[in-house]
N, C-alpha and C positions, 0 to 999 in steps of 0.2 A: 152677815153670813160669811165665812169664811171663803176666800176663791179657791178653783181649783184649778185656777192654768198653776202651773208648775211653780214658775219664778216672781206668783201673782204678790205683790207690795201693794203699797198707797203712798202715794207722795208724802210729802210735810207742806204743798203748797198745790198753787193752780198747774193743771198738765197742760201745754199746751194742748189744741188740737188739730190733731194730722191727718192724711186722707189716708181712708181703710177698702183700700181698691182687692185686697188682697186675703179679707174675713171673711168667712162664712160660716153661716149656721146651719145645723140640721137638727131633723129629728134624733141625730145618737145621740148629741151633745142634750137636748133635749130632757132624751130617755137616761140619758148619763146622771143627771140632775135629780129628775125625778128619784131615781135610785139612790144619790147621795139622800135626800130627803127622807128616805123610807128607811137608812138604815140609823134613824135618831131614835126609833122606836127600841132596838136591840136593846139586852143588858146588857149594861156598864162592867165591865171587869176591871177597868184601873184602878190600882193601887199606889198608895206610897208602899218605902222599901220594907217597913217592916211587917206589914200584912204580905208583900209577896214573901219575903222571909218564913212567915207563918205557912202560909198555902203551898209552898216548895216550886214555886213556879214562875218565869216576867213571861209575858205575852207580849211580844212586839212582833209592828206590823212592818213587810217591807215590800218593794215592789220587782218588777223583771223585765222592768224595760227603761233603764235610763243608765245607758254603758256613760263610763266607764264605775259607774254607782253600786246598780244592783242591775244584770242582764241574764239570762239562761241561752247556754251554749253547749250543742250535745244533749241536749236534758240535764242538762246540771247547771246547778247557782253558780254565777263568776261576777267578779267586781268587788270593788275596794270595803263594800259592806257586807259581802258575804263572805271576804275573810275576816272582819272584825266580829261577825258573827260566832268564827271559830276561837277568837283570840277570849270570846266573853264567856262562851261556855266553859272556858279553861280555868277561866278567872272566878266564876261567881261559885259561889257555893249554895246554888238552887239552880233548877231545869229552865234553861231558854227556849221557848215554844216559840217558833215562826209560825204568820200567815200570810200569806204574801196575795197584795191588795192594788187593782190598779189605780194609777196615780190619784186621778179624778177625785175617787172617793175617798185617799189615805188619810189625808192631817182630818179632816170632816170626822172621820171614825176616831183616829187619837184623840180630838178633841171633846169625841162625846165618848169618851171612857169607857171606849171600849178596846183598849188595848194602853196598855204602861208606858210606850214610847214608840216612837217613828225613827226605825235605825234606816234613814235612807239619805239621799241626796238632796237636804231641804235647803232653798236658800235661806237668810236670814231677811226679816222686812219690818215696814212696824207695823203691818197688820198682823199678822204672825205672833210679834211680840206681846200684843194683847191677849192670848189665848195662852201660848207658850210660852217657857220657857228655854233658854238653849243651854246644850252641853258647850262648854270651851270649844269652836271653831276645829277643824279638820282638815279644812283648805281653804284656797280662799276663794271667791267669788268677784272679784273687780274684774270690770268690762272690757273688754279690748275689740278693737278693730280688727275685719278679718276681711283682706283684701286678698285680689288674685295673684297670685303668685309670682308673675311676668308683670306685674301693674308698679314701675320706678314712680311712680309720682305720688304715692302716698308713704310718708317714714314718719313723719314727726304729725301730732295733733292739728298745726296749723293748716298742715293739706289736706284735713278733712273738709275744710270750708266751703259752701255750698255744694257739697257731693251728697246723691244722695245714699242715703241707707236702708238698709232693710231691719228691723226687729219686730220680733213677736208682740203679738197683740194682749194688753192686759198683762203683763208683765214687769218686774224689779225693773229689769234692763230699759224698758220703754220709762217708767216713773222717774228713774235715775237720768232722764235724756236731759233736765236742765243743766246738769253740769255740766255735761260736755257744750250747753250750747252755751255757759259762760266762759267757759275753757274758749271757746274759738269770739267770744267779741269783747274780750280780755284783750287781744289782740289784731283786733278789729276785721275778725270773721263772721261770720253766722253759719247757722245749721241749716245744710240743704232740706230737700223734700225729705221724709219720711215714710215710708212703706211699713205699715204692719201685716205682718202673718200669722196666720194660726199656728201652721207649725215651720223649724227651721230647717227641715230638708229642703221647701220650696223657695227659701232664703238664697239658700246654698246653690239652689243649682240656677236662680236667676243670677247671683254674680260671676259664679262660673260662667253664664251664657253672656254677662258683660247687658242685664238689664239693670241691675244695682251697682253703686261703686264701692262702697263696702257696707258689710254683717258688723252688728255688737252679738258679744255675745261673755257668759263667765269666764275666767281664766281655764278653769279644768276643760270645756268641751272644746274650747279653742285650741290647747293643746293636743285635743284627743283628736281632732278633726286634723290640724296640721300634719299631726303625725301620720296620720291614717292617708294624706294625701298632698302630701308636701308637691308636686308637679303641677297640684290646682291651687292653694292655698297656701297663704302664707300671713302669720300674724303678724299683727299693726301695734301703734301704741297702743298706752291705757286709757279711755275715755270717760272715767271715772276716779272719785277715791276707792277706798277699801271697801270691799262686801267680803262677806262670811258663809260658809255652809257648816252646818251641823244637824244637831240631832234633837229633833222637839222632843218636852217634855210638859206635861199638862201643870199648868201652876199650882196645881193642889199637890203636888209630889216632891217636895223638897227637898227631902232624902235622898231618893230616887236619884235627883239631878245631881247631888254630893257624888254620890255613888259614881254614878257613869263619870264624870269631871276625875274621881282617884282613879276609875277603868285607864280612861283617857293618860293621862299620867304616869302611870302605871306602863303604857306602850310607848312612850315619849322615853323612860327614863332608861327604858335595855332595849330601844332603838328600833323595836317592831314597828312603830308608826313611823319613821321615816323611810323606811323599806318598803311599805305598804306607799306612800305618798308616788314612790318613785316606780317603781313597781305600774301603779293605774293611772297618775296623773303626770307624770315625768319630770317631775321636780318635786322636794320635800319644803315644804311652808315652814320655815321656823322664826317669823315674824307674826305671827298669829298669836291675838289673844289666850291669857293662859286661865281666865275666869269663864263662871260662866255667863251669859248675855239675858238681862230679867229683864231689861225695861227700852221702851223707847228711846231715852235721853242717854242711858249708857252705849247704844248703838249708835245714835248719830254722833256722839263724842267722839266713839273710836274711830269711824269712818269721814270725821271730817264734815260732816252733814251741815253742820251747822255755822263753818268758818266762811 
């Protein structure tokens, strides 16, 4: 079954394991479930491109709460997908129907065919890669350290060595933790304690209050976070190779994915996508993958997975 923490992956190996002083369950998550479950019963409306071609219409699904991605502000859609929203209706010659879907239940519903594509803030993973396929990358997704902002003793990887960290639980960034922890006994460090959280606002405000010594977290929210509070935070090195966000597409759509990949292309080449890049994430990627991402082994190549 597909997960639905946000940045949910699987390793390629054994995860360590860490203490979870800081997970909880409940009944929403629960009832969350439950409901992803019941909407496998729906019809299927995914298409490749040349049935939505036919039907005059793509259904994609996206969400309103994952700034600087997709968020409602004022009662209006903001973020970096709900102008590429505008950029596709410009472009396509059929109707873009949004639904806008919380997180929980999105890739779950793309995957069972009930909607043509997931235009949101997905990472890349290989569990993901199973189900999906991806458009050519849109930002990037590699992990950085996010230390206090007044904290001189973290700059380079090496001083992350037995400090500990806070990341989300069941998450890319947690699966991704053995690199960094060869990254530090490469040169004869090791990886402190580990904290997982459900979510990363209570990440944030423990190392602001100086109970964590630093967050992992994607490139994009670490930006968006620093920005948003440069007096508390301040980004650290990279504690990863390369990671990718883009845009799922069901592997029975081939087309589809050509299609979105010339879209892509297409705002690459008269510079709307790097306007956009800079615009929500504060810098434009243009070391990014220009393909799109089918398979497990094409992803660990590009990100180094495997060296």
């Amino acid at each position: 079954m597909l997960s639905t923490t946000r940045n949910a992956g699987r390793t390629t190996g054994s995860t360590p394991h860490y203490r979870l002083p800081k997970v909880r369950f409940s009944k929403t998550i629960a009832a969350t479930l439950a409901g992803t479950l019941m909407s496998l019963s729906l019809p299927a409306l995914a298409a490749d491109l040349e049935e939505i071609q036919e039907r005059g219409y793509m259904e994609v699904a996206t969400e309103d709460n994952y700034a600087p991605f997709n968020f409602i502000e004022g009662g209006d859609a903001k973020g970096f997908n709900a102008d590429i929203l505008e950029e596709l209706r410009d472009y396509a010659d059929f109707e873009i129907r949004q639904e806008i879907l919380p997180w929980t239940g999105l890739l779950a519903a793309v995957s069972n065919d009930q909607y043509d594509m997931a235009l949101t803030g997905a990472s890349v993973s290989d569990e993901r890669l199973r189900v999906f396929n991806y458009t050519p990358p849109y930002a990037s997704a590699q992990h950085f350290a996010i230390k206090r902002a007044n904290d001189d003793s973290i700059s380079d990887v090496d001083d992350l060595s037995d400090k500990q960290v806070g990341v989300q639980a069941g998450s890319v960034l947690l699966s991704r933790l053995p690199e960094l922890e060869t990254m530090l006994e490469d040169d004869g460090g090791e990886l402190g304690e580990v904290v997982q959280y459900e979510s990363y606002p209570e990440a944030f405000a423990d190392l602001a209050n100086g109970r964590l010594d630093y967050v992992i977290d994607s490139a994009v929210p670490v930006n968006t976070l620093v920005a948003s509070k440069p007096d508390v935070f301040a980004k650290g090195p990279a504690v990863s190779g390369a990671g990718y966000v883009s845009w799922p597409i069901p592997k029975d759509s081939p087309e589809l994915l050509a299609y979105m990949a010339d879209f892509l292309n297409h705002l690459k080449e008269n510079g709307r996508l790097a306007e956009l890049q800079e615009k929500w994430f504060g810098e434009s990627f243009t070391d990014l993958p220009e393909k799109p991402l089918t398979s497990v082994e094409q992803f660990h190549e590009l990100a180094g997975l495997d060296d």
